[in-house]
C-alpha positions as CSV (number, residue, x, y, z in Angstrom):
1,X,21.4,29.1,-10.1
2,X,23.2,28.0,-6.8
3,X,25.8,26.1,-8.8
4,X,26.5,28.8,-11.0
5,X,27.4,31.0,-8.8
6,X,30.1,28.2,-7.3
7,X,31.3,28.1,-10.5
8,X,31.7,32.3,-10.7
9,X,33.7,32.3,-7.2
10,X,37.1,30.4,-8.2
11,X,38.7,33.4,-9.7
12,X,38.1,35.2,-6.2
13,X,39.6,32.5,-4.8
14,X,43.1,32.7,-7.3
15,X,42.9,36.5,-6.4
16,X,42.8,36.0,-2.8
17,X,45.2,33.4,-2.8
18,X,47.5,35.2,-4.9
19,X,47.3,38.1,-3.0
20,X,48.0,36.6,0.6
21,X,51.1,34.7,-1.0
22,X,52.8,37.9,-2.1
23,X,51.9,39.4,0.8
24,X,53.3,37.2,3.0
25,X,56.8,37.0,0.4
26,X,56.7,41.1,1.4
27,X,56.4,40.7,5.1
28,X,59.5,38.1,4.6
29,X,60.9,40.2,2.1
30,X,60.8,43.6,5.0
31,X,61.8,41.5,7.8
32,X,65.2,40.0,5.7
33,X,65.4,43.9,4.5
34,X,65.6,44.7,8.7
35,X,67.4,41.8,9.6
36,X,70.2,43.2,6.8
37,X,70.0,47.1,8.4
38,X,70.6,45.8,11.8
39,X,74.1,44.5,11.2
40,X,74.5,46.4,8.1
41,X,77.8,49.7,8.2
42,X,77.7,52.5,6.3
43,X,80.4,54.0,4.3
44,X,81.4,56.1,1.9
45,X,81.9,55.4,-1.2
46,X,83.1,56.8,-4.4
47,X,82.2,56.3,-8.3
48,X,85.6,56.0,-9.6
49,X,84.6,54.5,-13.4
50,X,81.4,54.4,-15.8
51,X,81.7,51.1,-17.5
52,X,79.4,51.9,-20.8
53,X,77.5,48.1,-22.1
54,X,75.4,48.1,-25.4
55,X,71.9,47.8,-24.1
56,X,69.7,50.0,-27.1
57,X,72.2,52.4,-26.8
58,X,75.2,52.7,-24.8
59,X,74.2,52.4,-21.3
60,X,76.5,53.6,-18.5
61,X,77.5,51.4,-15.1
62,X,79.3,53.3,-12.3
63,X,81.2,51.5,-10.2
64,X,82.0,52.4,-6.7
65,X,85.0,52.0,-4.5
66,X,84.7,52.2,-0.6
67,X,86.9,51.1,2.0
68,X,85.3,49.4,5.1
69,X,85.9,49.3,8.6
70,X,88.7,46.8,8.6
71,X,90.1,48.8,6.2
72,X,90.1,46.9,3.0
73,X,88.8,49.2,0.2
74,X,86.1,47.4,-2.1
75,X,84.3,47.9,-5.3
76,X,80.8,47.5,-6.1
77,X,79.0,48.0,-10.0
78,X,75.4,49.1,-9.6
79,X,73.1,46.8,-11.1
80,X,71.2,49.2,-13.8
81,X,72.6,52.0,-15.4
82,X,71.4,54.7,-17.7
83,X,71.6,57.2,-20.4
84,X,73.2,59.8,-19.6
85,X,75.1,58.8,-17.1
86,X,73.1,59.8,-13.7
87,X,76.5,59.2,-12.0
88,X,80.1,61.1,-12.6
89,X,83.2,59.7,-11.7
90,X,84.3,61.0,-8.5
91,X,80.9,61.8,-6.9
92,X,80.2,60.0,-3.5
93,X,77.5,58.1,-1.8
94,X,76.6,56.9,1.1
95,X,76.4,52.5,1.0
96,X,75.9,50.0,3.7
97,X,77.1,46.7,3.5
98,X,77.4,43.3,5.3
99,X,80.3,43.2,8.0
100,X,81.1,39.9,7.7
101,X,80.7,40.0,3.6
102,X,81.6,43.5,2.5
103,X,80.3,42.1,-1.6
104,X,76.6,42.7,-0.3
105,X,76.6,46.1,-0.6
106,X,73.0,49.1,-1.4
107,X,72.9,52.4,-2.1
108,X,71.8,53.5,1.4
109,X,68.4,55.2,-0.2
110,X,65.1,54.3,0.8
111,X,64.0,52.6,-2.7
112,X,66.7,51.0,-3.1
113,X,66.7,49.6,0.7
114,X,62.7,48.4,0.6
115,X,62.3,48.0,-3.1
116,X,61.0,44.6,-2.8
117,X,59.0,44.9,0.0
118,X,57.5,48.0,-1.3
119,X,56.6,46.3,-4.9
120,X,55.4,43.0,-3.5
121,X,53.2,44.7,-0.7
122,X,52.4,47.1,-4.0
123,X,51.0,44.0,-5.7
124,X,49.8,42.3,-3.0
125,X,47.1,44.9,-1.7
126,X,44.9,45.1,-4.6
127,X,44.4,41.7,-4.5
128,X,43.7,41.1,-1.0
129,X,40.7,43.8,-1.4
130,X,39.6,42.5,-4.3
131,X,39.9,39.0,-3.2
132,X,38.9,39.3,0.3
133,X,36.2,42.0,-0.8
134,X,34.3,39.6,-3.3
135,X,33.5,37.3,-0.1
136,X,32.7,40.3,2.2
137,X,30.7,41.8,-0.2
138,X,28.6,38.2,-1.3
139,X,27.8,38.1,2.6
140,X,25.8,40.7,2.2
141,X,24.7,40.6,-1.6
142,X,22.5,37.4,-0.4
């Protein structure tokens, strides 16, 4: 009956093991997030076209013009669209973006900054307790 329950544990061990690799991907995930806020700027920017793509349905793509700091004004075409439009042309928002590479540009939201953090640690979690917990719990289930 001993070696049975061997046998029974490697999924706990996948779990677990799953769990404190994603875990660790969204502490490195946060700390590139941070490490991209700290020299990030903010600007304004400006939806000045809806580029529509065939996606199901027509699917619309705003794209945003801001100018940075040097000056220089810059586009940038959201990644996911929808329909209808969420976005009109000529409605601002607030970006940030990379100094020293103004094409790595967010929507300066709080989803959109920690998105991957959030899901990973989101993941992450359930199987740590259920991972971890199966080895807590056997200690006392002797």
């Amino acid at each position: 009956m001993n070696n049975h329950k061997k046998k029974a544990m490697w999924p706990y061990y996948i779990i677990l093991g799953a769990g404190v690799i994603l875990f660790v991907a969204a502490l490195l995930s946060f700390r590139s997030t941070l490490a991209f806020l700290k020299k990030a700027e903010k600007a304004t920017a400006t939806v000045t076209s809806l580029r529509i793509i065939e996606s199901d349905g027509e699917v619309y793509l705003p794209l945003f013009t801001f100018r940075a700091r040097n000056n220089i004004e810059y586009t940038y075409e959201l990644p996911e669209g929808s329909n209808p439009s969420f976005w009109s042309v000529g409605e601002t928002e607030t970006v940030i973006y990379d100094p020293a590479d103004p094409s790595s540009v967010r929507l300066y939201t709080y989803l959109r900054i920690f998105v991957w953090p959030l899901v990973l640690m989101s993941i992450a979690l359930p199987l740590l307790v259920v991972g971890g917990g199966y080895f807590v719990a056997a200690q006392f289930l002797k």
